[in-house]
ZAMARGU-4260 file (C-alpha; in steps of 0.2 Angstrom, whole numbers, plus 5000, padded with zeros to 4 digits):
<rodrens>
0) 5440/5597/5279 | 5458/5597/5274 | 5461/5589/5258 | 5471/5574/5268 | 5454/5572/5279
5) 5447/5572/5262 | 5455/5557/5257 | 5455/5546/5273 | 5440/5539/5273 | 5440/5523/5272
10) 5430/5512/5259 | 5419/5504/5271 | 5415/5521/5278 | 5408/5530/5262 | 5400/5517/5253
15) 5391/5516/5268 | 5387/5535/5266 | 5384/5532/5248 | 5369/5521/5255 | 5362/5531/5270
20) 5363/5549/5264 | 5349/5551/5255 | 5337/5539/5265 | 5343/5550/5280 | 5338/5565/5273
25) 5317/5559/5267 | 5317/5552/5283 | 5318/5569/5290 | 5302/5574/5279 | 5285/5568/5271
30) 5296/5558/5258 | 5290/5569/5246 | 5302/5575/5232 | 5302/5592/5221 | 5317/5591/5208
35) 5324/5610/5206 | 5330/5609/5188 | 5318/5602/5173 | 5332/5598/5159 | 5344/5583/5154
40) 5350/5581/5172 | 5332/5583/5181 | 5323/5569/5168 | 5341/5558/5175 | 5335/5560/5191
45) 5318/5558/5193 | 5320/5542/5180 | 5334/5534/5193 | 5319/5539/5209 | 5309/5531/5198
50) 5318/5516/5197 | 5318/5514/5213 | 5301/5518/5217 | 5300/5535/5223 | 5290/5543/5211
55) 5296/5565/5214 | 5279/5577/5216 | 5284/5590/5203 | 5299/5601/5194 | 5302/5617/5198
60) 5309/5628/5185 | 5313/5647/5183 | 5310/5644/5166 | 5295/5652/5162 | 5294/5644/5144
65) 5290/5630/5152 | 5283/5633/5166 | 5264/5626/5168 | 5270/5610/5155 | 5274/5590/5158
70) 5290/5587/5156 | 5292/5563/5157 | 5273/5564/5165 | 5280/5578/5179 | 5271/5596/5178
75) 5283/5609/5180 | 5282/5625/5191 | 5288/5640/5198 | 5298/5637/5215 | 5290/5651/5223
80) 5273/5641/5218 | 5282/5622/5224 | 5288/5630/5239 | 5272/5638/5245 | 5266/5619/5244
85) 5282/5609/5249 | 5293/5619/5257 | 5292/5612/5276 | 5287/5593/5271 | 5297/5588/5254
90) 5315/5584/5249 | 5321/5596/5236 | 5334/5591/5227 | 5346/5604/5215 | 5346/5595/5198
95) 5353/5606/5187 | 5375/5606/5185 | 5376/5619/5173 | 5391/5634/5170 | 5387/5651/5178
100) 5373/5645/5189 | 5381/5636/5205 | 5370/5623/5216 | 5377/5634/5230 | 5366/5647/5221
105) 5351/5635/5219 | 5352/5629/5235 | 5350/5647/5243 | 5337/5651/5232 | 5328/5636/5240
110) 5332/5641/5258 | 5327/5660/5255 | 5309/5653/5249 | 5307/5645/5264 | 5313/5627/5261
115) 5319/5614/5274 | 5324/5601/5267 | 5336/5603/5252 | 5351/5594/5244 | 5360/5591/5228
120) 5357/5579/5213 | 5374/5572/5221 | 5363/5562/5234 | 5355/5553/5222 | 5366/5548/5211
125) 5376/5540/5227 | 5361/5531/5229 | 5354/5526/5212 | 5361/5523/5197 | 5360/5534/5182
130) 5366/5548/5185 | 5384/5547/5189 | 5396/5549/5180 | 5392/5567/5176 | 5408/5578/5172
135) 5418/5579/5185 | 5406/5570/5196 | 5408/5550/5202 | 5403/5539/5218 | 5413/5545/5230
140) 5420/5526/5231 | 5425/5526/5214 | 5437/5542/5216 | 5443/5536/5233 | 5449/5520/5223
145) 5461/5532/5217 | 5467/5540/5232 | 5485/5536/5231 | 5484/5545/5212 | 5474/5561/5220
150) 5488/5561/5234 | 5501/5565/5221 | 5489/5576/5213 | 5483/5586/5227 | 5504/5587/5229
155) 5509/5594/5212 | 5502/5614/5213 | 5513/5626/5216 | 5502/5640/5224 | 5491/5640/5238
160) 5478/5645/5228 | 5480/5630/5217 | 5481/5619/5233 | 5464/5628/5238 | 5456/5625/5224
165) 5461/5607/5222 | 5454/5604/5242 | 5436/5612/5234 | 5437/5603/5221 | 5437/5585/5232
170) 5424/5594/5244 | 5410/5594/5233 | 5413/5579/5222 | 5418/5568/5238 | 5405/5576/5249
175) 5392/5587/5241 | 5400/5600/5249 | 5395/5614/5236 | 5396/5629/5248 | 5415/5629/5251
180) 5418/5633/5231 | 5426/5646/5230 | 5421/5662/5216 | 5427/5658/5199 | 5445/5666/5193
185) 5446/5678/5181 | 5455/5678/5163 | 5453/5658/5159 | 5467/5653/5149 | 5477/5669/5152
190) 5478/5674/5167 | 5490/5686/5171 | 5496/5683/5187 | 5502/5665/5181 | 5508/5671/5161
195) 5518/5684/5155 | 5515/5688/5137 | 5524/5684/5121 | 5519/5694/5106 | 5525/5684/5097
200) 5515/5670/5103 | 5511/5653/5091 | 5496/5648/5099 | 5488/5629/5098 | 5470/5631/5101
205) 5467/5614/5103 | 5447/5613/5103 | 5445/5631/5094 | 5425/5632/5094 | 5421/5647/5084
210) 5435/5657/5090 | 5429/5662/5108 | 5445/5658/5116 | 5454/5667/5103 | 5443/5684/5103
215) 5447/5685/5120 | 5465/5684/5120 | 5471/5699/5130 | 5489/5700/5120 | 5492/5699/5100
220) 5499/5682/5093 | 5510/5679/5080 | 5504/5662/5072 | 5488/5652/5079 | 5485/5633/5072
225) 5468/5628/5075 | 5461/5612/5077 | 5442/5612/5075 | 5433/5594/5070 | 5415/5602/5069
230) 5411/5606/5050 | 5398/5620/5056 | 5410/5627/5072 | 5426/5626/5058 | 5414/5638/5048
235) 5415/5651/5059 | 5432/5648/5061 | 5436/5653/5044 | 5427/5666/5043 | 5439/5676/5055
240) 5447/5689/5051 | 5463/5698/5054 | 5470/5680/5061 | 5486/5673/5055 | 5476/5658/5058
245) 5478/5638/5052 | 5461/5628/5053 | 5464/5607/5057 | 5447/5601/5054 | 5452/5585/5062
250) 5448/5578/5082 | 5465/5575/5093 | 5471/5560/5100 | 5483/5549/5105 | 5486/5541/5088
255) 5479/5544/5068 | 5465/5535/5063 | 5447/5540/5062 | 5431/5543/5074 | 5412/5544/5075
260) 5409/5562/5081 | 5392/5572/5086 | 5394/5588/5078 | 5379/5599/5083 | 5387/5615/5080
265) 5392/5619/5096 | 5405/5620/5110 | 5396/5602/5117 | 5400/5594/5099 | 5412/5578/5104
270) 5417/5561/5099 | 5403/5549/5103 | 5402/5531/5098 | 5382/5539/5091 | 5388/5552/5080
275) 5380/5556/5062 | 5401/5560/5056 | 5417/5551/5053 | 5430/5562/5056 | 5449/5560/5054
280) 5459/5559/5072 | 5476/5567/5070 | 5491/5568/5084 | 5498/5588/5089 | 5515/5578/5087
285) 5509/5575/5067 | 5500/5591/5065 | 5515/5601/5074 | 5529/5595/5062 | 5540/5610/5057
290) 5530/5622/5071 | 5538/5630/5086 | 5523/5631/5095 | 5523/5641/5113 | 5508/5639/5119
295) 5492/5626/5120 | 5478/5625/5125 | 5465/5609/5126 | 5445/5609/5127 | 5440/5595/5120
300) 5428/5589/5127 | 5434/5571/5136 | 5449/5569/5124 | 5459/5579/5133 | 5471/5565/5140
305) 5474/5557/5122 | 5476/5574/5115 | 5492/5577/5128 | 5497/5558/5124 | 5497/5563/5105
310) 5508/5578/5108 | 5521/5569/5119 | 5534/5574/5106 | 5530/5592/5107 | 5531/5597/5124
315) 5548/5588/5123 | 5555/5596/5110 | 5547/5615/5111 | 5541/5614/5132 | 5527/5626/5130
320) 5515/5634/5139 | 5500/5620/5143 | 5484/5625/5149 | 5472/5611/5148 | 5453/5608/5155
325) 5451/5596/5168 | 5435/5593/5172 | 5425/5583/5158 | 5429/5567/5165 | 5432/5562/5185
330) 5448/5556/5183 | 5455/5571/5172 | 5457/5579/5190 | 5471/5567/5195 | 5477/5560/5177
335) 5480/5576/5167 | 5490/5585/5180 | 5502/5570/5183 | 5503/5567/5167 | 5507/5588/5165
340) 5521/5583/5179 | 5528/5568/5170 | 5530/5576/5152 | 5535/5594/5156 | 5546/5592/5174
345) 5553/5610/5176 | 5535/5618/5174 | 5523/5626/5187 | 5509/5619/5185 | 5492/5628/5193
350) 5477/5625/5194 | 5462/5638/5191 | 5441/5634/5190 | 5435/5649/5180 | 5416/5643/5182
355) 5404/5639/5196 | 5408/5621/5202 | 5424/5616/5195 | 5417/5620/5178 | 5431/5628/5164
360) 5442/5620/5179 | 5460/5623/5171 | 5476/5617/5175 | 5491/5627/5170 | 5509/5622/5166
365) 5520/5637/5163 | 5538/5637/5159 | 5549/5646/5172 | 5555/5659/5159 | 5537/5665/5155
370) 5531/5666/5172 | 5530/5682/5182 | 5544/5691/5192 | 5540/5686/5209
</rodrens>
């Protein structure tokens, strides 16, 4: 489907899919449900089938750690073992949405073994609450509330490969349509058919982890200012070496204050109303003062659209390179590239998913002066 067919059905039309999908699909079986994936997401679904009476018949897991366990009252098996018994007569249902390993991929692993009957955690979560929001994921209703703002979106990118992705992007989230996402594109952050370099870069690295964006640079920088909240992920920061670096240990935002924040030491640590810390929230606007910076780039975790509020100023004043993850939250697909429009207007801006899925999905403003010679 085009990414206009994508957007004209009516409200009517898919909350009534929302409803039928899944109910359609155990009908065509025993009503049986296996879950393919036995971790956060899995124990989401088979507690919302729970609520709702359906009560699934087992996990399967290619973990072999856990393989033979209970994971919430439900044993957990090998799919070629949940295949040899369910494979013609049950629902199995992809619940894992994880980096590196698409549902696509799940979904033929599940054909290959024989099964039938198989669909995503997506059909679930239409149905049953609990699940969604998940990332990038909604009600189809809900994002088609915001048709008009994914219109304009949808209208922004200027390449078709940008256009293309954007279209895959609505099929799976609007349609479960997993098997027309495309392979991820290489070099996240730098690709080189978008960005020339400047060696004399002063790189933002707004969400800088431990430093695995900037280990993989492909072209030396002159100054890098990052902005790193988690005590234990700032650690590692420091511990660089050979990096004309600056460590922020504060979270971005759209104005200074303070926030809880769940710092677990990895790239998942966040703001989050449960958090054990307090952190300080700083804007790029305040950290930037005196800086020319020429390029940014934002993984933060959800905060990505009062991180680019807080660094209004900036992009005015220095119109750098902006490349800036889109997919934590549904509606950074449609809010962070109209806001990218509206702040930096003489930019192309693209849009790239460097994972399986629409994960690392990134969208890309790029100055006319650093992109490459057509």
């Amino acid at each position: 489907m085009t990414t206009a067919e994508l957007l004209s059905e009516s409200q009517e039309g898919v909350r009534r899919r929302e409803e039928s999908e899944l109910g359609r699909m155990l009908a065509q079986t025993s009503g049986e449900v296996v879950l393919f994936g036995a971790g956060s997401l899995g124990r989401k679904t088979a507690a919302a089938l729970r609520s709702h009476g359906i009560e699934p018949v087992a996990f399967a897991d290619n973990d072999t750690k856990i393989q033979g366990s209970s994971v919430d009252g439900l044993r957990v098996i090998a799919p070629q073992q949940a295949a040899e018994r369910w494979a013609k007569r049950a629902l199995f249902v992809v619940s894992t949405f994880l980096p590196g390993s698409g549902v696509q991929h799940r979904v033929r692993e599940l054909v290959e073994l024989g099964c039938t009957h198989v669909t995503s955690f997506l059909v679930v979560g239409w149905r049953h609450s609990g699940i969604l929001p998940h990332f990038g994921a909604d009600l189809p209703s809900r994002l088609l509330a915001h048709k008009g703002e994914l219109a304009r979106s949808a209208a922004l990118w200027d390449d078709e490969a940008s256009r293309e992705t954007f279209r895959q992007q609505l099929a799976w989230r609007l349609r479960a349509a997993f098997d027309e996402v495309g392979c991820p594109a290489p070099n996240q952050y730098f690709p080189t058919d978008l960005i020339c370099q400047n060696p004399q870069e002063c790189f933002v690295d707004g969400g800088a982890y431990d430093g695995d964006t900037l280990r993989k640079a492909p072209w030396p920088f002159g100054r890098i200012i990052a902005v790193e909240p988690d005590p234990a992920n700032a650690s590692r920061l420091r511990a660089m070496r050979g990096a004309h670096l600056l460590l922020h240990e504060v979270l971005l935002g759209s104005a200074t204050g303070s926030s809880r924040f769940a710092g677990i030491g990895t790239m998942a640590s966040a703001r989050s109303d449960d958090g054990a810390l307090e952190v300080p929230v700083e804007t790029l606007d305040r950290l930037l003062q005196g800086e020319e910076p020429t390029f940014i780039k934002l993984d933060v975790e959800g905060d990505e659209l009062r991180a680019l509020q807080g660094a209004a100023g900036v992009l005015q004043r220095t119109r750098p390179i902006v490349a800036v993850c889109v997919y934590h939250r549904p509606a950074d697909l449609w809010e962070l590239p109209l806001f990218l429009r509206e702040s930096l207007p003489h930019h192309r801006l693209y849009l790239r998913a460097h994972e399986c899925d629409g994960f690392e999905l990134v969208a890309y403003a790029v100055p006319l002066s650093r992109c490459p010679p057509p």
